[in-house]
LUMKE-59873 format. One line per 8 residues: number of its first residue (from 1); their letters; for each residue z, x, y of C-alpha. Coordinates in pm, 1 decimal. Each point is the difference from the previous one (the first is absolute). Layout:
N
NUM) a) Z,X,Y; ...
This chain:
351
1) xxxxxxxx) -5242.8,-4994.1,-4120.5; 359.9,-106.2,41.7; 178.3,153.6,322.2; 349.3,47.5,10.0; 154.6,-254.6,263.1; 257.8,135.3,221.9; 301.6,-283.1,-31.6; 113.9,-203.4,303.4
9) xxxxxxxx) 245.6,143.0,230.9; 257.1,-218.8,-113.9; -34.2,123.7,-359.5; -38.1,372.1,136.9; 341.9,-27.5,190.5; 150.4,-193.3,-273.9; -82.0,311.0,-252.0; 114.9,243.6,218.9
17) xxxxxxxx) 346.3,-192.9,74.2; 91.6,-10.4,-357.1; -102.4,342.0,-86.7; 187.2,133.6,345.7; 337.7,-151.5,-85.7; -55.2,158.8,-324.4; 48.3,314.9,135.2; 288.5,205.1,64.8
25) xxxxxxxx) -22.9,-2.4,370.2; 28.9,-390.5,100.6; -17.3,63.5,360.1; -290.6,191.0,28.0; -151.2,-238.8,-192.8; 50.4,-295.8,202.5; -120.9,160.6,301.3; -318.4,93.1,-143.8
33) xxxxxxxx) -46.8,-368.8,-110.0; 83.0,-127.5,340.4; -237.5,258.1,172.6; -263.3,-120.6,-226.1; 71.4,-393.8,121.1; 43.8,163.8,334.2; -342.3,138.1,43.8; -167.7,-290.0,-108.8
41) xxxxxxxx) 211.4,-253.7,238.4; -45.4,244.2,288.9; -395.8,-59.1,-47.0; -17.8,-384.3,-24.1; 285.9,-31.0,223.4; 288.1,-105.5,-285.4; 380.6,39.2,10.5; -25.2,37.7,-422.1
49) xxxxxxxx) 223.1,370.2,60.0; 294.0,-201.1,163.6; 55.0,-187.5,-262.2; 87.3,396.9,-207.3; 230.9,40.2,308.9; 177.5,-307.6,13.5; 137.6,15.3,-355.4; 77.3,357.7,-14.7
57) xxxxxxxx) -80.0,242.4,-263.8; 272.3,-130.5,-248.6; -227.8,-285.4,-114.4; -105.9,-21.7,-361.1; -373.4,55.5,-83.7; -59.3,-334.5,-69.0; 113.8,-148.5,293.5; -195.7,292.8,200.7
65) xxxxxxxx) -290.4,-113.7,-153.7; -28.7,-354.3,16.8; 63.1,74.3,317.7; -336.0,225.5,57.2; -188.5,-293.2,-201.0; 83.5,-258.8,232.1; -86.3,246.9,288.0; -350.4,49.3,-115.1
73) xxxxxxxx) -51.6,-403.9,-21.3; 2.3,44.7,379.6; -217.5,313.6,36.7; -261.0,-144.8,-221.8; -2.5,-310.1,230.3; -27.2,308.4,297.0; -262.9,194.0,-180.1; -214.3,-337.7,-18.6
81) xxxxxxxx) 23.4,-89.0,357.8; -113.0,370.1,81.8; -321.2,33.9,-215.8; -71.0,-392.4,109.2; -0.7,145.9,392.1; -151.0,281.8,-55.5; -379.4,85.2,138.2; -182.4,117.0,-334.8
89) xxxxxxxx) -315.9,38.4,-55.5; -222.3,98.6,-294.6; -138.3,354.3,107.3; -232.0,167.1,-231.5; -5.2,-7.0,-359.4; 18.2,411.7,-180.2; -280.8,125.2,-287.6; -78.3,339.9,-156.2
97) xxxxxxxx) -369.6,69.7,-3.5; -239.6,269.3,-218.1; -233.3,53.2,271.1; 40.6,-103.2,378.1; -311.7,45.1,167.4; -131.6,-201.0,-246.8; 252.5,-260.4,48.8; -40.0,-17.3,305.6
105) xxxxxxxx) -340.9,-16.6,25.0; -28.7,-331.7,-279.5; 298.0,-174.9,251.0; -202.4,22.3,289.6; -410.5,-73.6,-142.9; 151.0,-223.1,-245.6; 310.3,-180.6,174.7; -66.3,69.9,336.8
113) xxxxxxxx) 351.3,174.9,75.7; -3.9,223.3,227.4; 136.0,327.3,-41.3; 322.0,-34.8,255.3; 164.4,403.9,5.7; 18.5,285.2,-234.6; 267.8,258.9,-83.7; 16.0,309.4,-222.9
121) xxxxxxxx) 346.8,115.5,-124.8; -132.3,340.9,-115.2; 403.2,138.2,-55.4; 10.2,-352.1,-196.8; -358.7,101.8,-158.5; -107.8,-411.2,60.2; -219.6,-178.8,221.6; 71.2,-370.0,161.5
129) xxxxxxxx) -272.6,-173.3,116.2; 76.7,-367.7,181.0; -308.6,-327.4,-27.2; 31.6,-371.6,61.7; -155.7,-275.7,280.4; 175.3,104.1,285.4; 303.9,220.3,171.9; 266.7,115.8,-218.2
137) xxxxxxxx) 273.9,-164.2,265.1; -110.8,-354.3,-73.5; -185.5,19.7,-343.0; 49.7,43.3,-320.8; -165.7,337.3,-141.0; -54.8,269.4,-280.9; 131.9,303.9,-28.0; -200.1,227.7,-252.2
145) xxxxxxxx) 147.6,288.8,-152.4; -176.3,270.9,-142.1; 241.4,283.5,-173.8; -192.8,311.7,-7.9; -156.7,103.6,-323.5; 69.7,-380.8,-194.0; -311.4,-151.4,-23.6; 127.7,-285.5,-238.2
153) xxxxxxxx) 265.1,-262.5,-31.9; 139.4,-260.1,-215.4; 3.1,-319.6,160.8; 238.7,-206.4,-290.0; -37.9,-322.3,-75.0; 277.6,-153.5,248.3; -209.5,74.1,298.1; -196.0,-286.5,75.8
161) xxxxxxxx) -265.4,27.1,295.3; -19.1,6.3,396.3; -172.9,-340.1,127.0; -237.2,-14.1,302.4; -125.7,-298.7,201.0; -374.3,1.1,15.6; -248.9,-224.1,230.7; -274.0,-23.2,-338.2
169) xxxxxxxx) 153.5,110.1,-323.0; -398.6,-15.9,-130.5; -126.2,279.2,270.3; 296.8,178.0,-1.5; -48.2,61.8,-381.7; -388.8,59.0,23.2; 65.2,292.5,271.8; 237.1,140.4,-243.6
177) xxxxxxxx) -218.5,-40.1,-282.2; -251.9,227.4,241.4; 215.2,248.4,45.8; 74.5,65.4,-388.3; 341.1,-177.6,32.6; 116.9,-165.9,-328.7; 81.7,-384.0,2.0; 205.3,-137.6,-316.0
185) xxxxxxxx) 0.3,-389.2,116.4; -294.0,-153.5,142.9; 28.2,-233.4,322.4; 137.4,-310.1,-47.2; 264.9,-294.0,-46.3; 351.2,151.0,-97.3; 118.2,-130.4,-308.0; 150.7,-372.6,25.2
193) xxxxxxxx) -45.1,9.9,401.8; -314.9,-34.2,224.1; 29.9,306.1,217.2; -268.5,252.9,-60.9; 71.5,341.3,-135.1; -173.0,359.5,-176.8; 206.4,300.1,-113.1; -144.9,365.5,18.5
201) xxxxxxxx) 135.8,355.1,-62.6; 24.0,322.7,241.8; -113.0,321.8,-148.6; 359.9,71.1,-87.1; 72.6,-325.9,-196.4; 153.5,-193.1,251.2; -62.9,-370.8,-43.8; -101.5,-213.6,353.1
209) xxxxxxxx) -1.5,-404.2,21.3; -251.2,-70.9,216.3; 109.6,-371.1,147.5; -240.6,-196.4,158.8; 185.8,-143.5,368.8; -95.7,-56.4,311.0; 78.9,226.1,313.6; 359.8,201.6,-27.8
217) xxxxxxxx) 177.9,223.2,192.9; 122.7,170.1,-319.9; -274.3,52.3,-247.9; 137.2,216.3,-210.4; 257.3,-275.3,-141.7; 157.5,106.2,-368.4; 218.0,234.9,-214.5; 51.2,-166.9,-318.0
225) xxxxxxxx) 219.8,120.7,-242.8; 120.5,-69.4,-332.6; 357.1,-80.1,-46.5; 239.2,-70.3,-297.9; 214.2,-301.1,93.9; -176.4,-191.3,295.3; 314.1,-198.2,82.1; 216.5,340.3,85.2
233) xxxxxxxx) -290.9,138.0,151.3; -44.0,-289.9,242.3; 408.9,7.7,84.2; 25.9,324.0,57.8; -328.5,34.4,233.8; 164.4,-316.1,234.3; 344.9,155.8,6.0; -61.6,362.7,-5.1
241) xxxxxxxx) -364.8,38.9,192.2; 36.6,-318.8,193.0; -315.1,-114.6,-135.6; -116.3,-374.6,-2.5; -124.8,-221.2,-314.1; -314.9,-102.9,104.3; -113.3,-161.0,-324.7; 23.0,-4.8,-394.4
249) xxxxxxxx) -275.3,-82.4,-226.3; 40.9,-22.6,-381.2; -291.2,64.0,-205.7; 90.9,-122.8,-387.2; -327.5,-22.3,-118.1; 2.5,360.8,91.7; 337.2,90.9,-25.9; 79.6,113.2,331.6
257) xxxxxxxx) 228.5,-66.0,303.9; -70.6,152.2,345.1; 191.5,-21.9,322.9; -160.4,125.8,345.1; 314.4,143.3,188.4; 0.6,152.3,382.3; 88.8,-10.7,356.7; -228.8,-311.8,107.5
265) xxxxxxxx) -303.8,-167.3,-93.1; -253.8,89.1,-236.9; -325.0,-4.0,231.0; 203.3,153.2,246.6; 156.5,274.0,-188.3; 12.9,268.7,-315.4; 231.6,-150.7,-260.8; 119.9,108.0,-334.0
273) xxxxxxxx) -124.0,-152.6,-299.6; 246.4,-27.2,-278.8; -186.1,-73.7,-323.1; 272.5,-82.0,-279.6; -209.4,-42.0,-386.9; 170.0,-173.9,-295.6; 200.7,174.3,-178.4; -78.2,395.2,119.3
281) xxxxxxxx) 347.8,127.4,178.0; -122.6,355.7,55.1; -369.8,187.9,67.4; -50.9,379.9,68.1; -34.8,91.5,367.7; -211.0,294.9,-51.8; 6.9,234.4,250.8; -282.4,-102.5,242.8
289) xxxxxxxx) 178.7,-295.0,229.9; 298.5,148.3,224.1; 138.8,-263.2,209.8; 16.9,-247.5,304.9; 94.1,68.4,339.2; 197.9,-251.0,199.8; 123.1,-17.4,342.0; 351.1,-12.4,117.9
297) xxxxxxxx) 279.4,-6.9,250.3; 257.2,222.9,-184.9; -49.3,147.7,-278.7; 359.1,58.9,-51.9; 90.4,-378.6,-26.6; -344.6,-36.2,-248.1; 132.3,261.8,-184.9; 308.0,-216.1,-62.0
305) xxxxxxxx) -165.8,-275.3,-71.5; -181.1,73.8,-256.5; 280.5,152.6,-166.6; 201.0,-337.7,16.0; -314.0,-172.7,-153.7; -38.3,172.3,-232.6; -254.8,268.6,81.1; 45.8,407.3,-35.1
313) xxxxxxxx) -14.4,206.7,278.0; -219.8,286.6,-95.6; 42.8,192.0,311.9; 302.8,-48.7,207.8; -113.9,-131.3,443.6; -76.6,254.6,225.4; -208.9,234.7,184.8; -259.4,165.6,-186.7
321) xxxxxxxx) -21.3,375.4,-35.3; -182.1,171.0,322.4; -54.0,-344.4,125.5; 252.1,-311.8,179.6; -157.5,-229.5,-212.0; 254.7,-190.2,-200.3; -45.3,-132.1,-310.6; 146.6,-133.3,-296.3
329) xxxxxxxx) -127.9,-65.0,-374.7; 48.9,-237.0,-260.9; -79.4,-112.2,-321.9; 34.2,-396.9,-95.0; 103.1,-140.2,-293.4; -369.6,92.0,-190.4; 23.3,339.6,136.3; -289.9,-39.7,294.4
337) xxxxxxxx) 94.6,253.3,280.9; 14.0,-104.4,335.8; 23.2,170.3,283.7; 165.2,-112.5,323.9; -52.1,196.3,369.0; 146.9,-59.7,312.0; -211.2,-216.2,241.0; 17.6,219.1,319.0
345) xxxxxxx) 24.3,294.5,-225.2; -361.1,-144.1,-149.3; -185.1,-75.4,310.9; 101.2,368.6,173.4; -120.8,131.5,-299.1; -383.9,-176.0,64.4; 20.1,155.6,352.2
């Protein structure tokens, strides 16, 4: 499904210039171009709005704007430096459920999760219930939803699956296999590569990779999705979420491309799995996956970011309702929504 891709700033200010001195009231429309360049310099420290002052208001629109595109040259190179310092960290991955208990209950027999808090939203009418290998402040985790009443989903066909690190692929399928869990691959070699590998289903649909790898500190290792255009996708993930190329593999004989993208190494840490195949530029989502969660140091400076990479901001930074937890949420350029939340904000929040 094709999202609708908020423009960079530069082409946001540039409409907005030409449409302002359209107008009958020039003035007022220079200063609300300026306060626009104004906010965003005041956030990644620019001097863009002095260049408005400088020249006055008696400048023609074309000047005005070249002048904002050259300005945003600068806070792209700004924006980059930010999301390359900042601390992020992939926090738990979001999914709609038809039954929790027995959810929960296949994670932890099956998967050996444990089941890390619970909270009912009754005003809300939904239930969140939070699994993985270890503590939420240093792991990578679930978060099950379960609306009240919807017993049913639709997972698409862009949603992938969720990849875990296993000790014995073999025994980790047979255990399943005694608890009435369905496996769709059998154990072993991936295709064209030597390491060893089964797929199985949760009793929602939900496909899991089980890889087979020694001893890791984050089990629980993969998101993959499906994405239109695997170059964009790969751009905009550096720029925007700061995220690192770890490798590419093409496939022709299968006609796919994949690229594992994240915040360090692969046995070390969750990564996202972008899976790009031949010639398909758009999948339905369904309605079961929800998001990521990442780690930040300001949402407010993400939140511009992603705009000048080409991302929409789906819900503008700050506190959440009742709560100080900020936030911010975005869509990229395939229309997966992520979600980022303050770090401090985060780790109060697990207290």
């Amino acid at each position: 499904m094709t999202s609708a891709i908020r423009p960079s700033f530069a082409a946001v200010t540039t409409s907005r210039l030409v449409a302002n001195f359209s107008s009958s009231s020039r003035i007022h429309s220079v200063h609300f171009a300026s306060s626009t360049l104004e906010s965003q310099s005041q956030r990644f420290g620019l001097k863009a709005c002095k260049l408005f002052r400088r020249e006055g208001i008696n400048k023609s629109a074309r000047t005005i704007v070249s002048m904002a595109q050259g300005s945003t040259t600068i806070t792209q190179e700004t924006a980059l430096e930010w999301v390359k310092s900042d601390k992020r960290r992939m926090l738990h991955v979001v999914y709609r459920v038809g039954d929790l208990d027995r959810t929960i209950k296949f994670y932890t027999e099956c998967l050996g999760m444990k089941l890390l808090r619970k909270r009912d939203i009754p005003e809300e009418k939904y239930t969140n219930a939070f699994l993985g290998y270890g503590p939420e402040d240093s792991h990578f985790v679930i978060e099950l939803t379960y609306n009240y009443g919807v017993d049913k989903y639709d997972i698409g066909t862009a949603f992938g699956h969720f990849g875990i690190a296993v000790d014995d692929v073999a025994k980790t399928v047979d255990l399943i296999k005694a608890k009435g869990g369905t496996v769709t691959r059998e154990p072993g070699p991936v295709k064209g590569g030597k390491s060893v590998i089964a797929f199985i289903e949760d009793p929602d649909g939900y496909k899991f990779e089980l890889i087979e790898r020694g001893p890791t500190p984050e089990p629980l290792c993969q998101v993959m999705l499906r994405v239109g255009d695997l170059d964009r996708s790969i751009a905009f993930h550096e720029k925007a979420f700061g995220m690192e190329l770890l490798r590419r593999r093409d496939n022709p004989e299968y006609k796919y491309t994949i690229a594992m993208m994240g915040y360090g190494p692969e046995d070390k840490n969750a990564v996202l799995e972008l899976t790009y195949n031949y010639g398909v530029t758009e999948y339905d989502k369904g309605n079961a996956y929800a998001q990521i969660a990442i780690g930040t140091d300001d949402v407010y400076k993400t939140a511009d970011a992603v705009k000048l990479f080409g991302g929409k901001i789906t819900r503008e930074p700050g506190p959440l309702p009742g709560i100080s937890t900020k936030i911010t949420a975005c869509l990229d350029p395939d229309g997966w929504k992520t979600v980022f939340v303050d770090n401090i904000d985060f780790l109060k929040e697990l207290e």
